[in-house]
MIMARPA-388092 format. One record per residue: z, x, y of N, C-alpha, C in turn. Coordinates in steps of 0.2 Angstrom, whole numbers, plus 2048, in hexadecimal, padded with zeros to 3 digits. Example, Ala and Ser with C-alpha at 12.3 -4.5 7.8 and 13.67 -1.06 7.14 Angstrom:
2
 n_c3 n_c1 n_c2 ca_c3 ca_c1 ca_c2 c_c3 c_c1 c_c2
  827  842  7E4   827   83E   7EA  827  842  7F0
  823  840  7F5   824   844   7FB  827  840  800
//
This chain:
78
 n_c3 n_c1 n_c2 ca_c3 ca_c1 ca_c2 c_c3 c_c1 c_c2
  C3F  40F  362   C39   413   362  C33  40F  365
  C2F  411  36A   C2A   40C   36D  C24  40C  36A
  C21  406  369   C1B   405   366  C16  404  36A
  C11  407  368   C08   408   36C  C08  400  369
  C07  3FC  36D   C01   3F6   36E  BFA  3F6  372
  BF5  3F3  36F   BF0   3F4   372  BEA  3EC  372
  BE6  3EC  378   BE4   3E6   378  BDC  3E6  378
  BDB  3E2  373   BD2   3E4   36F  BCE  3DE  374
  BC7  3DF  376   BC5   3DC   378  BC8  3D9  37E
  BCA  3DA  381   BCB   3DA   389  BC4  3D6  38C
  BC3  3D1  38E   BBD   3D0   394  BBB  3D5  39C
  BB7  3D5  39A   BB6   3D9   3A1  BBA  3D8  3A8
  BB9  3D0  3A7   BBE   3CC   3AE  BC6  3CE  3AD
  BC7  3CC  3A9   BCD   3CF   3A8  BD1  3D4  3A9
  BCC  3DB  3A7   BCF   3E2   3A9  BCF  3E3  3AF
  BCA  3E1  3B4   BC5   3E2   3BA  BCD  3DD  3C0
  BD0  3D9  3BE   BD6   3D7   3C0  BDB  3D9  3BE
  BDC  3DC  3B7   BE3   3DF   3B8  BE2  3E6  3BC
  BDA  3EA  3BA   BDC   3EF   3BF  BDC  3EE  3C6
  BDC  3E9  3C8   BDC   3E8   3D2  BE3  3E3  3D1
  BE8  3E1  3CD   BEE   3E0   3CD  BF1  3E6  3CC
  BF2  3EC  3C8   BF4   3F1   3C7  BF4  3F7  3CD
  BEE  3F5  3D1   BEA   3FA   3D7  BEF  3F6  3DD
  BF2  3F1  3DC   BF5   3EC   3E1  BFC  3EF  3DF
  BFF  3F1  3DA   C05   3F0   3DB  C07  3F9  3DA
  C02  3FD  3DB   C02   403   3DC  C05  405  3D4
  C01  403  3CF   C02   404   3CA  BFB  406  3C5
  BFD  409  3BF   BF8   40C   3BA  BF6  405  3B8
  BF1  404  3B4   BEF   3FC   3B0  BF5  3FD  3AA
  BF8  405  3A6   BFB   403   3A1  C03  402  3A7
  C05  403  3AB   C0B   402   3AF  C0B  3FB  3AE
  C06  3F8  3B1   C05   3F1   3B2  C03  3EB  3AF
  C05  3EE  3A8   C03   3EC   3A1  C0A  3EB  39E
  C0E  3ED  3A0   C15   3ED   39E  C19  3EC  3A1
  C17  3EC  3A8   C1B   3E8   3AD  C18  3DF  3AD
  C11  3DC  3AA   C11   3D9   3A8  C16  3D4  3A2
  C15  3D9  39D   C19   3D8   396  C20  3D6  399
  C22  3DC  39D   C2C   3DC   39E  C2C  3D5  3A1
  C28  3D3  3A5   C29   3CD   3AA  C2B  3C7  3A3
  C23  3C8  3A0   C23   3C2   39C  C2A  3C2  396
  C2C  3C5  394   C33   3C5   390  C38  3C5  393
  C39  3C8  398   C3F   3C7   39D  C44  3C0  39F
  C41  3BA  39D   C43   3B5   3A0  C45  3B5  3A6
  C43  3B9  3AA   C44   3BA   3B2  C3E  3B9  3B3
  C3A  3B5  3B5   C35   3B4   3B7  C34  3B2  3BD
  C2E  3B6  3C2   C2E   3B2   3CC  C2B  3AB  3CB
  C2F  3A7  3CF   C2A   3A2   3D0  C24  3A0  3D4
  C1E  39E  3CF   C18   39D   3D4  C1A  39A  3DA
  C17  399  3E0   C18   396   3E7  C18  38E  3E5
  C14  38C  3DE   C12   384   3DC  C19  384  3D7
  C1C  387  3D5   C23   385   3D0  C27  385  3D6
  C29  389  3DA   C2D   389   3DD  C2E  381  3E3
  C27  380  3E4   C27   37B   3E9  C29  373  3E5
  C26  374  3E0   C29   36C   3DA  C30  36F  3D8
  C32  373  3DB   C3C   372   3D9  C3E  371  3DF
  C3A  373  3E4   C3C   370   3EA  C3D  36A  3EA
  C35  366  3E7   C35   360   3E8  C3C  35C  3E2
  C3B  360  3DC   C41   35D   3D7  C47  35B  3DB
  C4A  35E  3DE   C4F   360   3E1  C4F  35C  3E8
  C4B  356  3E7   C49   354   3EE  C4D  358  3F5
  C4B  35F  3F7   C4F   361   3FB  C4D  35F  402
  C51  360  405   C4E   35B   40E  C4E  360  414
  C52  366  413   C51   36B   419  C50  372  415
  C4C  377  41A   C49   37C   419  C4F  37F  418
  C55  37F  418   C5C   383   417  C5D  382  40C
  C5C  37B  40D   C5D   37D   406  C57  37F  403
  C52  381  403   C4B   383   402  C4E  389  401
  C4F  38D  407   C4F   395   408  C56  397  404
  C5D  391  403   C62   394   3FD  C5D  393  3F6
  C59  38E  3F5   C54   391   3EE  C53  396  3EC
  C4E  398  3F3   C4B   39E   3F2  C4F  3A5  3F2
  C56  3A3  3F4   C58   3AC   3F6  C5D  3A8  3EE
  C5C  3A6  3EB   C62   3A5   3E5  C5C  3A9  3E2
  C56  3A7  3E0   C51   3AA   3DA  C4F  3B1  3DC
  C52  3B3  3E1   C4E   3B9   3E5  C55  3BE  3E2
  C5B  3BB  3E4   C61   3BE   3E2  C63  3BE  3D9
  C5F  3BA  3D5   C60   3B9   3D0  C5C  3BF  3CB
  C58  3C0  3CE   C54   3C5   3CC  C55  3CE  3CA
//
């Protein structure tokens, strides 16, 4: 059965960016609310461009071939 959540006191700044994230991803702000939400429990989460680049570094990798097998693993993992 789904439950109504709601979030009290919201900052101005904050709403004014989720709705120009929401207006980005061609979504409502409640769309974008729960595509938020699914992200954050999913344990599938995208890697920011600065996580991705320090596993490159973990990984001391040395050519852009294994760079781009990373990326098409996490791309394809998804």
């Amino acid at each position: 059965m789904p439950v109504t959540l709601s979030i009290k006191n919201a900052p101005d700044d904050v709403v004014r960016r989720l709705k120009a994230r929401a207006e980005r991803h061609h979504r409502s702000l409640q769309g974008e609310l729960m595509a938020i939400i699914e992200e954050a429990v999913s344990g599938n989460r995208r890697l920011t461009p600065a996580e991705a680049l320090e596993q490159a570094r973990r990984r001391k990798l040395a050519t852009p071939k294994e760079a781009a097998a990373i990326v098409r693993a996490d791309r394809d993992g998804r």
